[in-house]
C-alpha positions, 0 to 999 in steps of 0.5 A, spaced: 219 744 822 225 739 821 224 735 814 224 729 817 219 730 820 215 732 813 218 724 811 216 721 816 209 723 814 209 721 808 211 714 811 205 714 815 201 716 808 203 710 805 202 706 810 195 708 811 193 707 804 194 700 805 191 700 812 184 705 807 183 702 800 181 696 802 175 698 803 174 700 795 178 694 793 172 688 797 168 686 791 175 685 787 179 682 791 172 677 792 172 675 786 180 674 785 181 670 791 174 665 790 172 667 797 165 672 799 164 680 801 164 678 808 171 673 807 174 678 804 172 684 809 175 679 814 181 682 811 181 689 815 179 686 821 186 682 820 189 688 818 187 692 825 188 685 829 196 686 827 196 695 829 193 693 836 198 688 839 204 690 834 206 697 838 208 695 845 211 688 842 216 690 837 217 698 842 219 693 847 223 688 843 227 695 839 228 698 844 235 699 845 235 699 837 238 705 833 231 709 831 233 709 823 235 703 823 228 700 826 224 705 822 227 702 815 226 695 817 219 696 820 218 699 812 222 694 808 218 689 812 211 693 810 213 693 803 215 686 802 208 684 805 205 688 800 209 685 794 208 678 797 200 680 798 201 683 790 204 676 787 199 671 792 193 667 790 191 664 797 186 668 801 191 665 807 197 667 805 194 675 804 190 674 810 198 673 814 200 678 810 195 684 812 196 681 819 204 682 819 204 688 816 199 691 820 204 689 825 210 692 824 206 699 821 203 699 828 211 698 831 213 704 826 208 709 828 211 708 836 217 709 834 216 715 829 211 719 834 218 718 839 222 719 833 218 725 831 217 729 838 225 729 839 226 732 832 224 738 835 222 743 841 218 742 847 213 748 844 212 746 838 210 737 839 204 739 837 205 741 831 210 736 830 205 731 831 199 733 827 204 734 821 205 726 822 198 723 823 196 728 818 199 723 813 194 718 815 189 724 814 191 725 806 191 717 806 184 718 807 183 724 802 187 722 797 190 715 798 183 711 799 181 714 792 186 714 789 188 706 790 180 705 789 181 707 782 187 704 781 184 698 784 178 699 779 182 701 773 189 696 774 186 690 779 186 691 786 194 687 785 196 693 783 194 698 788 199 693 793 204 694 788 203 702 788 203 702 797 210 698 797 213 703 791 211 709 796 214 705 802 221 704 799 220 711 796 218 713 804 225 709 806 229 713 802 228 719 805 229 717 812 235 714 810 236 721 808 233 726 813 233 722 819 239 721 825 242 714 826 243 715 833 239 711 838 234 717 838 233 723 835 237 726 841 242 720 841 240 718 847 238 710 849 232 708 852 231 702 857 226 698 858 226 698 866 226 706 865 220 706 861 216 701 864 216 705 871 214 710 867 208 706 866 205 707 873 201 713 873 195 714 872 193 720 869 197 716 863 192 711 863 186 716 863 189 720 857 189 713 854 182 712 856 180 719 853 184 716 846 181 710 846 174 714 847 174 719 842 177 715 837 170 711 839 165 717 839 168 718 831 170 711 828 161 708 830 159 713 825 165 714 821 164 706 819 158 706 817 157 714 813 157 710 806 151 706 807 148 712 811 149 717 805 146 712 801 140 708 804 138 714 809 141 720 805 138 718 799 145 720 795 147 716 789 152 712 790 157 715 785 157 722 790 159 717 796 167 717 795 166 726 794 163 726 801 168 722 804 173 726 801 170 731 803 170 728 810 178 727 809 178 734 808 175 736 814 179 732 818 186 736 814 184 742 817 182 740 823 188 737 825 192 743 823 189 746 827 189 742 833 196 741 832 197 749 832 194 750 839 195 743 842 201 745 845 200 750 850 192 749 851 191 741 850 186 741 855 182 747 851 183 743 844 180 737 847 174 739 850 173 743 845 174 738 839 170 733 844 164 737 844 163 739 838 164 731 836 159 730 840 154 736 838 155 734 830 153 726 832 147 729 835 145 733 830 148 728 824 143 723 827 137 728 827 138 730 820 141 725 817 135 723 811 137 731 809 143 731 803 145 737 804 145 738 812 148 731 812 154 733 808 156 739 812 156 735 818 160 729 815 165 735 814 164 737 821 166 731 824 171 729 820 174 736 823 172 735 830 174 728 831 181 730 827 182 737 832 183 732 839 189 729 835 194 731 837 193 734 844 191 726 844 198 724 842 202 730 846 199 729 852 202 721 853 209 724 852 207 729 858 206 725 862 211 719 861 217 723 859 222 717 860 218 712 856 217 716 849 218 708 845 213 705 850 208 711 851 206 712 844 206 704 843 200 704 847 197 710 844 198 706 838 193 700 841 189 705 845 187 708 838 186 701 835 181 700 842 177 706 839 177 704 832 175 696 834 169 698 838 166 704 836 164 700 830 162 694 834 158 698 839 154 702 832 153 695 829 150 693 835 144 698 833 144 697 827 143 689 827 138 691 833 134 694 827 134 702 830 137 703 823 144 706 820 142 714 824 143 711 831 150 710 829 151 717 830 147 717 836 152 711 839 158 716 837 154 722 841 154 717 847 162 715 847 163 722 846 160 724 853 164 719 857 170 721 853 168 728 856 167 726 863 174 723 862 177 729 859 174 733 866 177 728 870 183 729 868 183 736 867 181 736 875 188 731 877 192 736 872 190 741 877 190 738 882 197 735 882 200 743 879 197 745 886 200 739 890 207 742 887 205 749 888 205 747 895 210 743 896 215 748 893 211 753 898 213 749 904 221 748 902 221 755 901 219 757 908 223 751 910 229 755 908 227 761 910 
């Protein structure tokens, strides 16, 4: 595995601490900036507003830009919002602030999964692509606790300035290790090229399927904290163990779907999908039991990570001339996951059927995000047969 690719992964760990700490960080940054819980929450939402417009604007708009060049810039932008975000006092300067950073992070995930598929073989994308969002994973190991603690010990300000010492760092090593061509390939893109490639409909399904299965996972995922401490009956100080506990789960999963994404995408997802669906099932079961739930917390976090990468490498398959504008849309396919998943487990909660039935939401988006995961599996099929027989026919044509 090429080193930029490791480098790479470390930008997107970075980034993805800024996107996870201020979960730990509200009460403090509450309190600093003389605004509520819920108004400092508002926060996250920005920052998730920026990741979902973000990545097809800034791919169509870079485009034709050298790939290094785009991926420096998308994070010296990132880290200046956060030295910025780092020295202000206004609740609306650090709002604009999470919102354009969110933004140009959305911008560099787009171009690094495109700069990281051609930075290597066609049979090992997979793998190439787990080590990639397996920076976001070991954020949520490593980076929430770590700014967290920061944050406690230093003031939340200090755990911005530690995410743009981490993204200078990151930029250093893509100065470092990656090509400065167009592309990792040294090839230019263009936009009309890419945009035609964007006319298929099986493309549009595998987004469907990222959005979907980001759903399934992120409705139980956003509410595991209160879950463990309201229905689990977990002392609060155990809470951060289990969800480091969730990080791992996820590392691992994701290692091991990126190992077989590549030549059985199709059983990575079924298989990860389905044990998605399961391990909800049987957390909102067994919820109110400690060590069942904290066993199945680990499980999802696996089984919600395994179908990763077959998500991310099924676009480049099906939109081999848009790589930029493919993995820009996955980007905010993923966003569309993770803003409606927690939405719909919230509708529940508020409907007073209490925090277990989030995961019984979860367990449901999955079953569409199965059905759609069939669906395509059955055109996939299909379109090989429809080529076989074609090809067949030009045979017998020339005999």
């Amino acid at each position: 595995m090429p080193l930029a690719v490791y480098i790479l992964g470390l930008s997107i760990f970075a980034q993805g601490t800024s996107e996870l700490m201020l979960a730990g960080l509200l009460p403090e940054m509450a309190a600093d900036l003389r605004v509520s819980v819920p108004e400092a929450g508002l926060l996250i939402s920005a920052f998730a507003m920026g990741m979902l417009v973000g990545a097809p604007v800034l791919a169509v708009v870079t485009l034709r830009w050298p790939r290094r060049t785009v991926l420096l810039a998308f994070l010296a932008v990132f880290a200046l919002t956060h030295v910025v975000g780092a020295l202000t006092t206004s609740y609306g300067m650090l709002f604009a602030t999470r919102v354009a950073g969110a933004f140009v992070y959305a911008g560099f995930w787009a171009v690094a999964a495109s700069t990281t598929i051609g930075l290597v073989p066609a049979n090992a994308r997979g793998k190439a692509m787990s080590v990639l969002a397996g920076g976001l994973t070991v954020a949520t190991v490593i980076g929430l606790s770590a700014g967290t603690v920061i944050g406690q010990h230093l003031g939340w300000r200090a755990a911005f300035w530690a995410v743009a010492v981490l993204s200078v760092l990151a930029g250093a090593g893509i100065l470092a290790t990656i090509p400065g061509g167009k592309g990792a390939s040294g090839d230019g893109p263009h936009l009309g090229v890419e945009l035609r490639s964007m006319i298929n409909p099986r493309l549009w399904l595998s987004y469907g399927i990222t959005s979907l299965t980001t759903g399934a996972l992120l409705a139980s995922f956003s509410y595991l904290s209160v879950l463990l401490v309201d229905t689990t009956g977990l002392d609060p100080a155990w809470v951060p163990a289990v969800l480091a506990l969730y990080g791992a789960g996820a590392l691992i999963g994701i290692t091991i779907g990126g190992r077989h994404a590549d030549a059985r995408p199709f059983t990575v997802l079924y298989a990860g999908v389905t044990a998605l669906i399961v391990t909800s099932a049987a957390l909102a079961v067994s919820a109110s039991l400690p060590v069942a739930a904290v066993v199945l917390i680990f499980l999802l976090g696996a089984f919600g990570f395994a179908t990763n990468p077959a998500l991310q490498t099924r676009v480049f398959a099906l939109a081999k001339d848009a790589p930029t504008l493919a993995a820009a849309l996955n980007v905010s396919a993923f966003n569309v996951g993770i803003t409606v998943g927690p939405w719909l487990g919230g509708l529940t909660i508020g409907a007073g059927l209490g925090y277990p039935s989030v995961a019984w939401v979860g367990g449901a988006i999955g079953v569409l995000a199965l059905a759609c995961v069939a669906l395509a599996s059955a055109l996939g099929r299909k379109g090989v047969e429809t080529l076989r027989t074609a090809q067949s026919g030009e045979v017998r044509s020339a005999a």
